[in-house]
Legacy VTK file of the C-alpha trace (Angstrom):
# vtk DataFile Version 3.0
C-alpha trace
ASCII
DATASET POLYDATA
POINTS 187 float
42.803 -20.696 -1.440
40.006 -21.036 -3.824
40.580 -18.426 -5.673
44.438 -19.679 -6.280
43.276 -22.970 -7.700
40.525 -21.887 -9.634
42.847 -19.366 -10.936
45.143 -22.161 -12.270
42.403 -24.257 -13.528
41.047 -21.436 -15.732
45.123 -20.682 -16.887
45.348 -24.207 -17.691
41.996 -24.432 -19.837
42.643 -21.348 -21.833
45.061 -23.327 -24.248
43.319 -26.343 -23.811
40.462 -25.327 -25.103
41.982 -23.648 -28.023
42.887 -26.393 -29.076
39.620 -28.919 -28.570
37.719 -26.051 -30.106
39.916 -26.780 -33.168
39.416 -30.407 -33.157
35.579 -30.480 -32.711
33.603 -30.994 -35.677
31.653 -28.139 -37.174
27.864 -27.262 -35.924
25.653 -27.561 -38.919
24.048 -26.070 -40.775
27.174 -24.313 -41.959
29.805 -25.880 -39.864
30.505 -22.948 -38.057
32.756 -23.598 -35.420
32.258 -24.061 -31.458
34.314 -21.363 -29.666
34.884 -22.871 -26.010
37.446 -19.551 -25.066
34.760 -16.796 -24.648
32.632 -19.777 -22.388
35.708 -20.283 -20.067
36.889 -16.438 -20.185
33.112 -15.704 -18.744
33.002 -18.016 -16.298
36.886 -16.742 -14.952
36.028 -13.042 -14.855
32.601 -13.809 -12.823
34.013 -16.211 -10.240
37.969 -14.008 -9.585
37.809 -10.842 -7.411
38.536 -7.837 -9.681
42.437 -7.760 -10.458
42.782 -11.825 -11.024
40.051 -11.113 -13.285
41.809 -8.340 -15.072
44.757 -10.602 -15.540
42.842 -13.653 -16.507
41.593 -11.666 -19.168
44.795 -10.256 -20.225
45.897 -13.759 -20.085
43.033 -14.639 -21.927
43.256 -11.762 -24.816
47.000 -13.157 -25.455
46.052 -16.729 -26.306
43.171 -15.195 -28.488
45.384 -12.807 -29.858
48.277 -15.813 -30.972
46.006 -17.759 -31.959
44.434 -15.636 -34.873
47.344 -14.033 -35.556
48.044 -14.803 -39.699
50.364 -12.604 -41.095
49.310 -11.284 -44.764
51.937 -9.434 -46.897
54.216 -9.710 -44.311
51.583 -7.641 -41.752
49.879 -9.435 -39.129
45.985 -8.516 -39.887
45.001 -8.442 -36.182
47.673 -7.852 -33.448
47.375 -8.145 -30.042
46.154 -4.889 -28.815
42.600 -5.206 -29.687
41.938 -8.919 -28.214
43.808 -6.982 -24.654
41.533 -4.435 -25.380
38.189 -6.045 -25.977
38.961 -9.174 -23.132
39.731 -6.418 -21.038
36.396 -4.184 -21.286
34.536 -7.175 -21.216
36.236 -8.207 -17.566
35.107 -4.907 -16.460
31.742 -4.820 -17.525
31.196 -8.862 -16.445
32.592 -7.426 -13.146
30.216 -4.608 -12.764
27.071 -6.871 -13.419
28.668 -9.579 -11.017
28.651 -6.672 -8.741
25.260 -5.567 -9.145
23.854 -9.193 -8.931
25.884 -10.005 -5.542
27.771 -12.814 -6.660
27.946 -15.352 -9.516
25.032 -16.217 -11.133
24.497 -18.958 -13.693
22.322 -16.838 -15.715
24.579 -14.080 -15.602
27.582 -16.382 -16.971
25.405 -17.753 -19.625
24.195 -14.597 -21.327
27.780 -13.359 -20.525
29.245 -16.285 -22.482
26.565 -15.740 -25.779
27.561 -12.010 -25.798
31.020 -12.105 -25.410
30.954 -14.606 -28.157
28.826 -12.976 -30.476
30.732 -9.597 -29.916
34.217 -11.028 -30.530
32.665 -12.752 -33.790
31.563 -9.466 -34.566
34.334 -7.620 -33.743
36.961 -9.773 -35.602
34.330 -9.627 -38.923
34.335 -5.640 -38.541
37.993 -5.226 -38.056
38.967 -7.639 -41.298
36.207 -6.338 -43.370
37.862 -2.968 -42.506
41.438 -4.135 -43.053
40.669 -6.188 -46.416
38.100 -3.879 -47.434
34.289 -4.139 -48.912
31.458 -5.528 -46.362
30.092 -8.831 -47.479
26.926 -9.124 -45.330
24.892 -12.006 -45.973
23.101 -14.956 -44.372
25.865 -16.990 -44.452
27.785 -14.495 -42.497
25.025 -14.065 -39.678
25.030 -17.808 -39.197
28.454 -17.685 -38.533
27.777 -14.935 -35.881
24.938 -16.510 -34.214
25.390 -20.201 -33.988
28.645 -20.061 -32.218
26.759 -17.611 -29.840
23.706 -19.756 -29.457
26.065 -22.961 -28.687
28.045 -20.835 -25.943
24.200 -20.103 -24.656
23.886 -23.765 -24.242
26.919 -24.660 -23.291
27.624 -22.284 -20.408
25.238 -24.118 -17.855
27.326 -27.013 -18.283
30.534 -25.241 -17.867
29.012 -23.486 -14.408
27.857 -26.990 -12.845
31.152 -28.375 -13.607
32.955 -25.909 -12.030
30.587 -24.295 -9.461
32.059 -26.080 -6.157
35.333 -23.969 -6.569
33.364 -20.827 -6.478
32.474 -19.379 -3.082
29.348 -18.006 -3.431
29.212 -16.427 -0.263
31.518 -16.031 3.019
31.699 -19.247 4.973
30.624 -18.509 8.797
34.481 -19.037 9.702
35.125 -15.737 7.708
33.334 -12.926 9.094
31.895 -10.448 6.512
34.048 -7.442 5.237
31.536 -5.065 5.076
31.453 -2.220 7.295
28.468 -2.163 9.826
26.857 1.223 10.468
25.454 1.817 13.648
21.768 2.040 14.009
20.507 -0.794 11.419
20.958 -3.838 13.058
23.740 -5.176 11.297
LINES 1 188
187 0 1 2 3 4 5 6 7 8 9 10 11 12 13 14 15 16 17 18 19 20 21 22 23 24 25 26 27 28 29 30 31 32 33 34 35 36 37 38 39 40 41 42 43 44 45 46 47 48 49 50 51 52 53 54 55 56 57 58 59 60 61 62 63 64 65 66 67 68 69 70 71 72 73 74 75 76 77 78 79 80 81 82 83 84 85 86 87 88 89 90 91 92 93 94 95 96 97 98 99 100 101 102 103 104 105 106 107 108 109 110 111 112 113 114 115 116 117 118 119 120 121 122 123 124 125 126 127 128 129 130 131 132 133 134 135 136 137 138 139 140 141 142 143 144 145 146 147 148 149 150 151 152 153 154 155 156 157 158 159 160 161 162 163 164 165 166 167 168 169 170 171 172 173 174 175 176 177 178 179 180 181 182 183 184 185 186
């Protein structure tokens, strides 16, 4: 039951916070702006099991996807496929550390957040550099990349108290444990 309505509480955030993200003022020094999707997509794919994850971030790569879609030329410059793409290999690999941490973890969703920020900054500077051509690579452009990142560092914590009592962290003692017992160690 948990899972449902955190499930909807993520779906209904994705758009929201498109659009605060869009009406928050820029961070100095170059008012680069605060990106509050990758934050929220983190914190979805850590607390789902594995296939509401996978749709949360194909739900999550679509609203991404629409809204940087600009159409030059008549040609849209980035299409949907790589946001499904890139949302999706992230889900996985947030998965498998979720996995390999037992659980949730605030520290896990706060590096999780800064990467997957930094990446799809990145990723989106690589593919139009690519599509317009040239590589302009200054310090202006690395402020834009790390900023955002560093401000989805900070702002993850807050996002994981908010949100944390809707997580179950472990099984209650009402629900007995899924894993199998093996015979001969105690279990």
């Amino acid at each position: 039951m948990r899972h449902t309505i955190l499930f909807l509480l993520l779906l209904v955030l994705l758009p929201v916070s498109v659009a605060v993200q869009d009406l928050l003022p820029g961070i100095p020094p170059a008012q680069e702006r605060l990106l509050l999707l990758p934050v929220i997509f983190a914190f979805g794919v850590l607390a789902l099991p594995l296939v509401p994850a996978l749709w949360f971030a194909l739900l999550t790569a679509i609203v991404q996807g629409l809204s940087l879609l600009q159409v030059q030329s008549g040609q849209a410059e980035m299409g949907l496929t790589v946001p499904v793409v890139f949302f999706l290999g992230w889900a996985i690999v947030l998965q498998m550390a979720s996995e390999a941490t037992h659980g949730m973890r605030w520290e896990l969703h706060t590096l999780g957040s800064s990467l997957v920020t930094l990446t799809l900054l990145a990723g989106e500077f690589l593919l139009l550099c690519a599509r317009r051509g040239g590589f302009p690579l200054d310090g202006a452009v690395l402020l834009k990349l790390a900023v955002p990142s560093a401000a989805a560092l900070l702002l993850a914590p807050l996002l994981y108290l908010l949100l944390r009592f809707l997580v179950p962290l472990s099984p209650s003692p009402a629900e007995p444990s899924t894993a199998p017992r093996l015979p001969g160690f105690g279990l």
